[in-house]
C-alpha positions as a Python dict, from the first residue, in 0.01 Angstrom:
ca = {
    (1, 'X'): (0, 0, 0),
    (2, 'X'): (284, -229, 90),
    (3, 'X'): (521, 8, 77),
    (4, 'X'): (349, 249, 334),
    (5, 'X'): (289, -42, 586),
    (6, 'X'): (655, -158, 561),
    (7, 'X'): (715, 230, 664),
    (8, 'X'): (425, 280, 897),
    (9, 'X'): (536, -73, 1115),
    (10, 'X'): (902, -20, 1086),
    (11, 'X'): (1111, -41, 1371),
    (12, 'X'): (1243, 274, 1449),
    (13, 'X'): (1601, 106, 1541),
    (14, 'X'): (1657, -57, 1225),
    (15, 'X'): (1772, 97, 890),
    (16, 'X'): (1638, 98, 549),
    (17, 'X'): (1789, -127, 342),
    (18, 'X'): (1785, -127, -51),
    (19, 'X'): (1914, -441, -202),
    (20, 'X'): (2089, -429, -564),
    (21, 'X'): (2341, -660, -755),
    (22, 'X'): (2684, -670, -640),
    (23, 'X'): (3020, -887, -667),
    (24, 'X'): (3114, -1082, -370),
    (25, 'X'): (3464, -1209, -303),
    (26, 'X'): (3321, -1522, -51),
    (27, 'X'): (3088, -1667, -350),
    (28, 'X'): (3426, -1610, -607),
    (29, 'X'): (3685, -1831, -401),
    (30, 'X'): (3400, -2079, -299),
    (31, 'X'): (3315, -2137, -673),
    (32, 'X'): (3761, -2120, -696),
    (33, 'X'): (3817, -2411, -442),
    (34, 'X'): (3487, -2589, -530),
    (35, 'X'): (3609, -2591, -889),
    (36, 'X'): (3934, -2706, -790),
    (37, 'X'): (3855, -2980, -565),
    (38, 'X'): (3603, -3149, -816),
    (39, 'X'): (3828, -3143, -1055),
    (40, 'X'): (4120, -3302, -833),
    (41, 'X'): (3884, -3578, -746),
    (42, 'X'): (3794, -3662, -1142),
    (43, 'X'): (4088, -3659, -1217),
    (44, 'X'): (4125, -3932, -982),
    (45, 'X'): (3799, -4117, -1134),
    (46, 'X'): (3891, -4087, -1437),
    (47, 'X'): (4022, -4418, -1570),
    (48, 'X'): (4246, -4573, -1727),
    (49, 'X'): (4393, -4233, -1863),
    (50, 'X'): (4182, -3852, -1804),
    (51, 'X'): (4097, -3651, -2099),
    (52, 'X'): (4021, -3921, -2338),
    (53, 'X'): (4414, -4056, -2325),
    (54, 'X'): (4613, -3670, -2360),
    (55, 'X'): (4732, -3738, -1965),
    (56, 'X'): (4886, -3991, -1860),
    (57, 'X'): (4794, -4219, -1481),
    (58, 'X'): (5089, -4063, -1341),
    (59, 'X'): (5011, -3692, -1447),
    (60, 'X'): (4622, -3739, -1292),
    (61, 'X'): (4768, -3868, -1004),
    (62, 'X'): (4989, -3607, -957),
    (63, 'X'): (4735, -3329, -1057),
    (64, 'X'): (4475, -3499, -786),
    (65, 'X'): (4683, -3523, -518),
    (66, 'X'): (4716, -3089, -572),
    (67, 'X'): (4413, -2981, -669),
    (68, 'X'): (4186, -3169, -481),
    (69, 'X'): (4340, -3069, -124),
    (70, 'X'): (4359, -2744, -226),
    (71, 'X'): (4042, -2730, -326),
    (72, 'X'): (3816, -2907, -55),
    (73, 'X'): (4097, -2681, 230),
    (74, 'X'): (4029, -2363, 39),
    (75, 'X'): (3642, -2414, 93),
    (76, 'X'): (3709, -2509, 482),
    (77, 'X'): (3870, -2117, 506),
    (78, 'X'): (3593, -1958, 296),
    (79, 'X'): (3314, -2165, 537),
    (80, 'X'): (3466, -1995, 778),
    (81, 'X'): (3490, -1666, 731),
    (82, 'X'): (3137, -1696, 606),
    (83, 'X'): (3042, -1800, 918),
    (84, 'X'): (3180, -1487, 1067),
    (85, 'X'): (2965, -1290, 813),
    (86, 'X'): (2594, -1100, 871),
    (87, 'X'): (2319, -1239, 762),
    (88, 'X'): (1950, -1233, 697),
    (89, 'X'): (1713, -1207, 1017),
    (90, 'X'): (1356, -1064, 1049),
    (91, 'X'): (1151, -938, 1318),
    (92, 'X'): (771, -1003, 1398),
    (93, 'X'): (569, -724, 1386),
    (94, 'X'): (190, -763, 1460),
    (95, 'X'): (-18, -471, 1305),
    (96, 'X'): (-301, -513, 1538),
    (97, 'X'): (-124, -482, 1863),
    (98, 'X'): (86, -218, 1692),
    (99, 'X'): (-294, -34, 1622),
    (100, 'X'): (-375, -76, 1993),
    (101, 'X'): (-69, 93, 2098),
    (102, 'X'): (-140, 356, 1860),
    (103, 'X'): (-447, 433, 1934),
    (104, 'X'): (-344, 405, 2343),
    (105, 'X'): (-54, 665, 2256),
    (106, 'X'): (-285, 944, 2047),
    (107, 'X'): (-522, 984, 2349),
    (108, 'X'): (-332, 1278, 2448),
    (109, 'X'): (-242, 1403, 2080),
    (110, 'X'): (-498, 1673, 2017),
    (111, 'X'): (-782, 1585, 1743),
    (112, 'X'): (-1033, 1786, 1555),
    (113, 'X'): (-1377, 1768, 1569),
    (114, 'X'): (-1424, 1444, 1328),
    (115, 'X'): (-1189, 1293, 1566),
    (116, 'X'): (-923, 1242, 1323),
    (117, 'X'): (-551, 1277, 1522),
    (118, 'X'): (-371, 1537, 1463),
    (119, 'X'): (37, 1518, 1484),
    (120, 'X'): (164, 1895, 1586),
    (121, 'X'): (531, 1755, 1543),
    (122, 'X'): (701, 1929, 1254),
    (123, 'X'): (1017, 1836, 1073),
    (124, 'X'): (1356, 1963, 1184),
    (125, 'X'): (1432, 2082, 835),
    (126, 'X'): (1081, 2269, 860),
    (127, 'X'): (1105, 2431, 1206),
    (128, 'X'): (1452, 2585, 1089),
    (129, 'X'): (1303, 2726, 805),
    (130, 'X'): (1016, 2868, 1072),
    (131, 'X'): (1258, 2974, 1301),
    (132, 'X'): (1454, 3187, 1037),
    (133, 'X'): (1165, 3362, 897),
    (134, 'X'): (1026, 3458, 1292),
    (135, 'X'): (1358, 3589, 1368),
    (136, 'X'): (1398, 3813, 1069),
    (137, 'X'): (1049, 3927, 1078),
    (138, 'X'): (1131, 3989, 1445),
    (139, 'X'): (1410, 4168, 1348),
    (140, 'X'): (1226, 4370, 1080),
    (141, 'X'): (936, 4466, 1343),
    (142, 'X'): (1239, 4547, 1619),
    (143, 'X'): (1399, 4777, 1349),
    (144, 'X'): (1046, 4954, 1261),
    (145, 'X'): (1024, 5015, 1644),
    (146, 'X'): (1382, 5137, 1652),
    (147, 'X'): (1258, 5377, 1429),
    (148, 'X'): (935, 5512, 1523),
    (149, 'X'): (1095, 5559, 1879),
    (150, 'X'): (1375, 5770, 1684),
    (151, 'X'): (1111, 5976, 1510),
    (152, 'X'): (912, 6013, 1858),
    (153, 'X'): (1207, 6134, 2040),
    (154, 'X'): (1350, 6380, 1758),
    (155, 'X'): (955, 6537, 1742),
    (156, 'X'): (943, 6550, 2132),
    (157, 'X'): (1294, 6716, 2118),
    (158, 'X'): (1175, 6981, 1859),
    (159, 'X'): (849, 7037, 2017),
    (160, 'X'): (1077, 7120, 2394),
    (161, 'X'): (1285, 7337, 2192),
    (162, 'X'): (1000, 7505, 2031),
    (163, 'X'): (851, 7550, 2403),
    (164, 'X'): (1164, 7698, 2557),
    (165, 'X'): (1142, 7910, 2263),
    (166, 'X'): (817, 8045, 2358),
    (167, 'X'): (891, 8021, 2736),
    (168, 'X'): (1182, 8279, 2670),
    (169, 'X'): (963, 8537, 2458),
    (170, 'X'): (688, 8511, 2723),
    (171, 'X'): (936, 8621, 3012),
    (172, 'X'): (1037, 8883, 2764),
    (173, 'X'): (691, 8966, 2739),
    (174, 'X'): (647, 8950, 3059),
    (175, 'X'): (929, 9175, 3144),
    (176, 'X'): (786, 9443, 2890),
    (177, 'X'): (470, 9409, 3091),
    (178, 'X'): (678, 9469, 3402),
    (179, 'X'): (813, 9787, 3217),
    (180, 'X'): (486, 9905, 3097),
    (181, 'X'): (362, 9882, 3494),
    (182, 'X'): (619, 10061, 3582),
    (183, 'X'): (506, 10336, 3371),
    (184, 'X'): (165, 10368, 3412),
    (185, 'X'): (297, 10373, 3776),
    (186, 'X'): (524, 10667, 3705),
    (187, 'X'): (240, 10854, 3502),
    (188, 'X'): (-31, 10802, 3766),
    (189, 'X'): (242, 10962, 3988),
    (190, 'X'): (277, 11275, 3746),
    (191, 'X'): (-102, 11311, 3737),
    (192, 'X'): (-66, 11404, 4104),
    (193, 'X'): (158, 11692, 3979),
    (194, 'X'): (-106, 11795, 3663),
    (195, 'X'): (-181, 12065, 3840),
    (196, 'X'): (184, 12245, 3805),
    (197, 'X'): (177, 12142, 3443),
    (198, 'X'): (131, 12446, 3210),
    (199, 'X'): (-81, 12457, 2926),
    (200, 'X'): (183, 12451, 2678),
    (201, 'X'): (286, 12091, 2862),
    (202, 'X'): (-4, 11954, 2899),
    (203, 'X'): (-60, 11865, 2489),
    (204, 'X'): (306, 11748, 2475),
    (205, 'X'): (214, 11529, 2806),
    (206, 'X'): (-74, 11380, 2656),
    (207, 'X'): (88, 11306, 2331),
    (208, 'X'): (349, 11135, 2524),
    (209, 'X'): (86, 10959, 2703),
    (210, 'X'): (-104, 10812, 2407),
    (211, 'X'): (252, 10675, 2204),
    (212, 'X'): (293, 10506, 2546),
    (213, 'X'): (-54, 10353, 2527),
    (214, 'X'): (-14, 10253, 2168),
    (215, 'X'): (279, 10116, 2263),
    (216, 'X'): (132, 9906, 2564),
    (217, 'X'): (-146, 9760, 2300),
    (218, 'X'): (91, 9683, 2056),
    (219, 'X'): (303, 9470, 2317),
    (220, 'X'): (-5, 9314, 2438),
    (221, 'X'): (-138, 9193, 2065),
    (222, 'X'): (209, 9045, 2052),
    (223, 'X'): (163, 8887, 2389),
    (224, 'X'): (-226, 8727, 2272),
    (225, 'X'): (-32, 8595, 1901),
    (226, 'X'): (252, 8424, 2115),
    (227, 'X'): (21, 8259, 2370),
    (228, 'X'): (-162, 8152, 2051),
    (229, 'X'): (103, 7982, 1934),
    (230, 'X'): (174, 7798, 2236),
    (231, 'X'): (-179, 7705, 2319),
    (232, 'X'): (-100, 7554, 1911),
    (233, 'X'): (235, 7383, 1991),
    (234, 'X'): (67, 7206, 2335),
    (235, 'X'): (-234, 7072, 2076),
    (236, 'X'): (8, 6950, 1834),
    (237, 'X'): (228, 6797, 2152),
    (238, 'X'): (-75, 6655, 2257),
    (239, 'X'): (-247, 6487, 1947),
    (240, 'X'): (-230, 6124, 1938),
    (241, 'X'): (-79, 6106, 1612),
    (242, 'X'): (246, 6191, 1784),
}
């Protein structure tokens, strides 16, 4: 519970900081020149002869009057440059007039029907993970279109080649037609000269006649199977499934 107030409440310009045990150079040369100096001075106490007799009043004297300046102006120079060093400070933070501004801040955050509020801000890390799977289903769904429009154009291609196919046997059709005018033309002109026709002609006339009517028929079954196919092709052209 602490720990989530401490995050909820935190400032957002200050960093997280995680203490743990380390070595520290000031606290080594104040214990040094702390050391030193206290020693200097007991040496200078310590009467009529330091350490129990093994130095002598000159020796302590002379041993004082090193260490202990050393000492007390080594701790003047660590003071210092610990004075020059960061330390601890804290900051107030009130969690009722942080609520209030909350709550003042949220009124235009949407909410759900219980009222609870409902952040729509998502992680950096998590909208480039979005991003990257939109675009490549984009990509896929671009590349399906590609496609379909590829299939659509090579069908509509076929189905126009198909059509000038047919186009060019109708006018063929159509020209056989023309032909097949032309002589029923020519033999309703003859029948006007039936009359100087002998008898011998006149079976080799009508024979002649009827191959050119079996003819016509044939050519105009041809002509109702190709217009069959076409009226197939538009139907096909047509359906929605293409």
């Amino acid at each position: 519970m602490a720990s989530s107030l401490y995050e909820k409440y935190r400032p957002k310009n200050l960093p997280l900081v995680y203490t743990y045990r380390a070595f520290k150079w000031e606290q080594f040369f104040i214990g040094l020149f702390g050391a030193l100096a206290i020693f200097g001075v007991l040496l200078k106490l310590w009467e009529p002869a330091p350490f129990w007799g093994l130095l002598s009043e000159e020796q302590g004297e002379f041993l004082f009057q090193i260490m202990m300046p050393i000492g007390f102006l080594g701790e003047v120079v660590v003071f210092i440059i610990m004075g020059f060093l960061k330390g601890d400070a804290i900051i107030e933070v009130y969690p009722d007039e942080m609520d209030e501004e909350e709550d003042e801040g949220s009124e235009d955050l949407p909410q759900l029907d219980g009222g609870m509020i409902v952040n729509m801000e998502l992680p950096e890390s998590l909208k480039e993970i979005i991003e990257d799977k939109v675009s490549k289903r984009l990509d896929d769904k671009v590349n399906d279109l590609t496609n379909l429009l590829v299939e659509d154009v090579e069908k509509t291609r076929g189905l126009l080649t198909e059509t000038n196919e047919i186009n060019a046997k109708m006018q063929q059709i159509a020209e056989s037609l023309s032909e097949f005018s032309n002589k029923v033309k020519a033999a309703g002109d003859s029948l006007d000269q039936f009359e100087k026709i002998d008898a011998g002609n006149i079976s080799e006339n009508a024979s002649s006649i009827s191959d050119r009517l079996e003819t016509a028929g044939s050519e105009l079954n041809n002509f109702e199977v190709e217009m069959k196919k076409l009226s197939e092709r538009f139907k096909q052209f047509n359906s929605p499934s293409n």
